[in-house]
C-alpha positions as CSV (number, residue, x, y, z in Angstrom):
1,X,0.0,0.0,0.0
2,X,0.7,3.6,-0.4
3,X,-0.4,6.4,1.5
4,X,-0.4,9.8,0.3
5,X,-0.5,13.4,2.5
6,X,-1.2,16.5,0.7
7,X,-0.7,20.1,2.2
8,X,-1.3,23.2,0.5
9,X,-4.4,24.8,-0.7
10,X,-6.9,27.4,0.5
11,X,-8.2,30.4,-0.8
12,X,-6.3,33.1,-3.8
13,X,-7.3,35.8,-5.6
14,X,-7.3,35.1,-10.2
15,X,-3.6,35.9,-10.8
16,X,-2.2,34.5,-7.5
17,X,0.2,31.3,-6.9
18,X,-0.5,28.4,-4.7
19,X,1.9,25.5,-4.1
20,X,0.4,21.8,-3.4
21,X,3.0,19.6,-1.8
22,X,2.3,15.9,-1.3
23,X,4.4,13.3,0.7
24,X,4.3,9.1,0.2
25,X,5.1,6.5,2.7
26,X,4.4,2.8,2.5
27,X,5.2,0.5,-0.4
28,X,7.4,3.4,-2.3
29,X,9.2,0.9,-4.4
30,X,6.2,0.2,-6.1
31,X,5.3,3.9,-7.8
32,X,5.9,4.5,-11.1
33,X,4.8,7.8,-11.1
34,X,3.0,10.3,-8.8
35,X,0.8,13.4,-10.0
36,X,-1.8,15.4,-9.6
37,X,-5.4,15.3,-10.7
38,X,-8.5,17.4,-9.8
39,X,-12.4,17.4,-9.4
40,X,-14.7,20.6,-10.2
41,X,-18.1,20.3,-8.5
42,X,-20.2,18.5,-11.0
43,X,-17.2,17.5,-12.7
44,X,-15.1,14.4,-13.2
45,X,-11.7,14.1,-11.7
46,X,-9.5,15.0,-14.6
47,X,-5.9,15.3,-14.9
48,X,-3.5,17.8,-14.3
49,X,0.4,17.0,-14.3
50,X,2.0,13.5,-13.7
51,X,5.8,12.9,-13.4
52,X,7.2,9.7,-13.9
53,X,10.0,8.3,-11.9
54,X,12.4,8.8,-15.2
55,X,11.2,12.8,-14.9
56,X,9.0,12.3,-18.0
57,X,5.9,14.7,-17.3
58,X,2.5,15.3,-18.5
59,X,0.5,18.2,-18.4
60,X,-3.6,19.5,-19.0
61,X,-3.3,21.9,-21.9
62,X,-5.3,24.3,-20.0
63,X,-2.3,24.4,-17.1
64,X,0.5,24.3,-19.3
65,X,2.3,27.4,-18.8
66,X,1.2,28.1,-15.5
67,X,1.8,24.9,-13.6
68,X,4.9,22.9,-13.2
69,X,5.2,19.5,-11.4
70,X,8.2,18.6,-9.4
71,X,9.2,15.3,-8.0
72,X,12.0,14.7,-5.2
73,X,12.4,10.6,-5.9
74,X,14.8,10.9,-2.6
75,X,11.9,12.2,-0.6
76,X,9.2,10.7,-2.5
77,X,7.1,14.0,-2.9
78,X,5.9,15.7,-5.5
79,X,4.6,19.5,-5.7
80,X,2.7,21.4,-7.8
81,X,3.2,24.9,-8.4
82,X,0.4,26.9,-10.0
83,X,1.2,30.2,-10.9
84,X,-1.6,33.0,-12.5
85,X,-4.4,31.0,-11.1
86,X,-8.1,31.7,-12.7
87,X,-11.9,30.8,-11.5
88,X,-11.9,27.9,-13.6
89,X,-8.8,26.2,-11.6
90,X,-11.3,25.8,-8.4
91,X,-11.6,22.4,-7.6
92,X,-10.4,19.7,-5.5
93,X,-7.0,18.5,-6.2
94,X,-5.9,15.3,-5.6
95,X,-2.4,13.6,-5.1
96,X,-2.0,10.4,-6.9
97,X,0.1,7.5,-7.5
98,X,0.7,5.0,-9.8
99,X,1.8,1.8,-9.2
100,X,4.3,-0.4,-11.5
101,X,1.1,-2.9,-11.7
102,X,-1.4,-0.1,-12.7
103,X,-3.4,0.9,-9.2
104,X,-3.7,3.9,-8.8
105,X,-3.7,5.7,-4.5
106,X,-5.4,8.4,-4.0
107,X,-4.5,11.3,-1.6
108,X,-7.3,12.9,0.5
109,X,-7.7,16.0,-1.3
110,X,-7.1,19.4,-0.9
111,X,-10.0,22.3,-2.0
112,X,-8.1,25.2,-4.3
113,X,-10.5,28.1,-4.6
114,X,-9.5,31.2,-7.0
115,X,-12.0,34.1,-6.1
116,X,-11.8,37.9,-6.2
């Protein structure tokens, strides 16, 4: 198993920067790569940057730009840094990991509201 602890998150005015951090523990051997993805009310959970663990990354087109993924292997963390937020980045974000097998772990999730 792995268990996944986010931090970061709250409340930022369009044009402001957040940073999500999330930490793994358990199984670590067994993650391929770790990520983010996030869930608008009324919305499925959709991606927004993965990292693999040979730094190969994937972005949403609509955070490319402004977000940038980084991945500490050593520390077995990965953060997201969102620059020049807008309204339509509100949402639940969630940490995720990926197993060698294909399972996916899921972090708690942490609410990112952009509001004037």
């Amino acid at each position: 198993q792995v268990q996944l602890v986010e931090s970061g998150g709250g409340l930022v005015q369009p044009g402001g920067s957040l940073r999500l951090s999330c930490a793994a523990s358990g199984t670590i051997f067994r993650v391929a790569a770790m990520g983010w993805y996030r869930q608008a009310p009324g919305k499925q959970r959709q991606l927004v940057a993965t990292k693999t663990i040979g730094n190969s990354t994937n972005y949403a087109d609509s955070v490319k730009g402004r977000f940038t993924i980084s991945r500490d292997n050593a520390k077995n963390t990965v953060d997201l840094q969102m620059n020049n937020l807008k309204p339509e980045d509100t949402a639940v974000y969630f940490c995720n990991a990926l197993s060698w097998s294909g399972s996916h772990y899921w972090g708690q999730g942490t609410q990112v509201t952009v509001s004037s």
